[in-house]
C-alpha positions as CSV (number, residue, x, y, z in Angstrom):
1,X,-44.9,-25.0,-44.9
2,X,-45.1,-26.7,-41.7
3,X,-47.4,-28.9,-40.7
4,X,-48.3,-32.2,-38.3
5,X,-48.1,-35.4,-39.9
6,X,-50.7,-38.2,-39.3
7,X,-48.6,-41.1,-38.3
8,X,-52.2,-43.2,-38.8
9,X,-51.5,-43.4,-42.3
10,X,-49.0,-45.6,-43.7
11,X,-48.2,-43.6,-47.2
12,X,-47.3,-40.5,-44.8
13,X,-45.1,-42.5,-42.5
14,X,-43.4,-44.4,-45.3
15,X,-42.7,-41.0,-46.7
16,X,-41.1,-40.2,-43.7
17,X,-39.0,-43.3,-43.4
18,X,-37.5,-42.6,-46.7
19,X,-36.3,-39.3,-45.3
20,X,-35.1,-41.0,-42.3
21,X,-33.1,-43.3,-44.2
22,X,-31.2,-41.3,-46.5
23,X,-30.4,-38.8,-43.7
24,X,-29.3,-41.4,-41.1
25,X,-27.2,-42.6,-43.7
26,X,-25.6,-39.4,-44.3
27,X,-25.3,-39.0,-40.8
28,X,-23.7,-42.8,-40.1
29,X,-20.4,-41.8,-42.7
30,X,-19.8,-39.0,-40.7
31,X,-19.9,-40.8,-37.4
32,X,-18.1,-43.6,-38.7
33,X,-20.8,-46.0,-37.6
34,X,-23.8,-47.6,-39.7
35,X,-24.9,-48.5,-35.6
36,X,-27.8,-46.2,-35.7
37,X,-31.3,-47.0,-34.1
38,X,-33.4,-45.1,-36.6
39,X,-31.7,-47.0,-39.5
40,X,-33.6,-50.1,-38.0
41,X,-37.0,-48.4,-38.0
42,X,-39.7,-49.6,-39.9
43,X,-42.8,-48.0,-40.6
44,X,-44.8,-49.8,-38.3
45,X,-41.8,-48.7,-35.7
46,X,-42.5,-45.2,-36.4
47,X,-45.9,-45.2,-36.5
48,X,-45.7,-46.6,-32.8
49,X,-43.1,-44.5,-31.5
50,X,-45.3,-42.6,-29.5
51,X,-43.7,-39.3,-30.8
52,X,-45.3,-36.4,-32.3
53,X,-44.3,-35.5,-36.1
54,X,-43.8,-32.2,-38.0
55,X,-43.3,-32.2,-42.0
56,X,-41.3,-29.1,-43.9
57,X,-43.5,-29.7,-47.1
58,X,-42.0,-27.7,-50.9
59,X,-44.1,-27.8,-53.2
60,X,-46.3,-30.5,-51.1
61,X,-43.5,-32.6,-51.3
62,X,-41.8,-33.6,-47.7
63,X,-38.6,-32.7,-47.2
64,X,-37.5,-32.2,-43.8
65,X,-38.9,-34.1,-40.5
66,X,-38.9,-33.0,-36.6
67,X,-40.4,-35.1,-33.9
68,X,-40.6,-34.7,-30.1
69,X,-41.6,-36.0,-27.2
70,X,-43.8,-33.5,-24.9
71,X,-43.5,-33.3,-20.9
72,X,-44.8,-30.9,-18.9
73,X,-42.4,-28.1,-19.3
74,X,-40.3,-30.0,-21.5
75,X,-39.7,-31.0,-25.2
76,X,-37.3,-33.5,-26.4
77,X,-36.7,-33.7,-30.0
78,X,-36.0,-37.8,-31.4
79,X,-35.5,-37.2,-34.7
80,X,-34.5,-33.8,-37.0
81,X,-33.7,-35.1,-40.2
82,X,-33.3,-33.0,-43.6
83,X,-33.3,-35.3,-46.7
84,X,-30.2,-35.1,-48.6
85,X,-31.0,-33.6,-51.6
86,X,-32.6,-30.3,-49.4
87,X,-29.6,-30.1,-47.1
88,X,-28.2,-26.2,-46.5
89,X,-31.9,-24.4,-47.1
90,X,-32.6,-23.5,-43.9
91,X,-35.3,-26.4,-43.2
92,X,-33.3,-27.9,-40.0
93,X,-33.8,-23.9,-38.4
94,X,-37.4,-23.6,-39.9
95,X,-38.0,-27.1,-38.0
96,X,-36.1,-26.2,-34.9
97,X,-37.9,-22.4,-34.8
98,X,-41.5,-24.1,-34.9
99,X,-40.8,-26.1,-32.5
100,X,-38.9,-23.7,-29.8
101,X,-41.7,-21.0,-30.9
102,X,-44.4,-23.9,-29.4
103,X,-42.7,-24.7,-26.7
104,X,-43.8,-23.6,-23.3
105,X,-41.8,-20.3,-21.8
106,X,-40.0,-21.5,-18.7
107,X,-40.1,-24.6,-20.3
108,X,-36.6,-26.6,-21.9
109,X,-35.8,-28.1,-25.0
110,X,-33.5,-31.5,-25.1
111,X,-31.9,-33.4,-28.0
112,X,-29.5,-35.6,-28.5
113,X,-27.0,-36.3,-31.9
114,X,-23.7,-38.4,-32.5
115,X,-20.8,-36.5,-30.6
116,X,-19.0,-37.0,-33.9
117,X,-21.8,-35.3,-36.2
118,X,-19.9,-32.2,-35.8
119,X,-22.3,-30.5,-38.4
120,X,-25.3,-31.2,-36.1
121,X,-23.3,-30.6,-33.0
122,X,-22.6,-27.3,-34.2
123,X,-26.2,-26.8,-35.5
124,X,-27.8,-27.3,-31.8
125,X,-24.3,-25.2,-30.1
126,X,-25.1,-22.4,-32.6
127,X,-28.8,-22.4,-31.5
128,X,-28.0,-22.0,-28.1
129,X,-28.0,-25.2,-26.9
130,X,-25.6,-26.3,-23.8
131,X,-23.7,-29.4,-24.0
132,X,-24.8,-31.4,-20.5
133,X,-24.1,-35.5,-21.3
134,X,-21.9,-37.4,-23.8
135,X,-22.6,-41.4,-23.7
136,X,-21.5,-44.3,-25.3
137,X,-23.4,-46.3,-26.4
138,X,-22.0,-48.5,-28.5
139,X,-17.9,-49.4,-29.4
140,X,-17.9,-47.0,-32.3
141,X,-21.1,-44.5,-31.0
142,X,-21.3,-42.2,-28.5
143,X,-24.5,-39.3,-28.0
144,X,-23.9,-36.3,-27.1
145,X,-27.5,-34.4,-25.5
146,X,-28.2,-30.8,-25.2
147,X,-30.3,-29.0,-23.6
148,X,-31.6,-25.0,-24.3
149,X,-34.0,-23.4,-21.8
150,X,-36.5,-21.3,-23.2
């Protein structure tokens, strides 16, 4: 089940920190680089993002975490992150589904991921996702950012 998570209450964003940090850190071998924003984050950070969050609950347990950024006709998504031990069961497309089937038609949906995060990087090219930027922005991290149009 999907549902939005209230980033007022410290227990819930906590829980989602946790998830953030064992996924960035999956995510920062496979780069090559422990240089990652989110694996700064705090949960007062979170909770003051300014970003809107979506929880894949099992069982009422979180397992998997989407949060965007709304403009206009546009959605950017900040942060898709599975926890490790649910990785390959479907909860990154059940995430990514809710949030293109919410998005405004004629709208467009942008993330970015590590350009070398091949498994996300194919994720968001097999999704329909166009490659439009790749950035450095650090010696050993560069982003790549997609967009999709919907």
């Amino acid at each position: 089940m999907i549902k939005r998570i209230d980033m007022t209450n410290p227990k819930l964003a906590n829980d989602i920190l946790n998830i953030q940090t064992a996924a960035y850190k999956v995510e920062a071998e496979i780069i090559g680089s422990d240089d990652i924003p989110p694996l700064q984050d705090t949960v007062e950070s979170l909770q003051q993002c300014g970003e809107t969050f979506y929880g894949y609950y099992v069982d009422e347990k979180l397992c998997g975490v989407i949060s965007i950024k709304q403009f206009d006709n546009a959605v950017d998504i900040h942060r898709l992150m599975i926890h490790p031990k649910n990785f390959r069961q479907g909860i990154a497309q059940k995430l990514l589904d809710f949030v293109e089937n919410n998005v405004e038609k004629d709208g467009i949906i942008i993330v970015s991921t590590g350009t070398k995060n091949i498994p996300a990087v194919s994720f968001y090219l097999k999704n329909g996702f166009l490659k439009i930027e790749e950035k450095r922005v650090a010696e050993n991290l560069s982003l790549t950012t997609f967009i999709k149009k919907t």
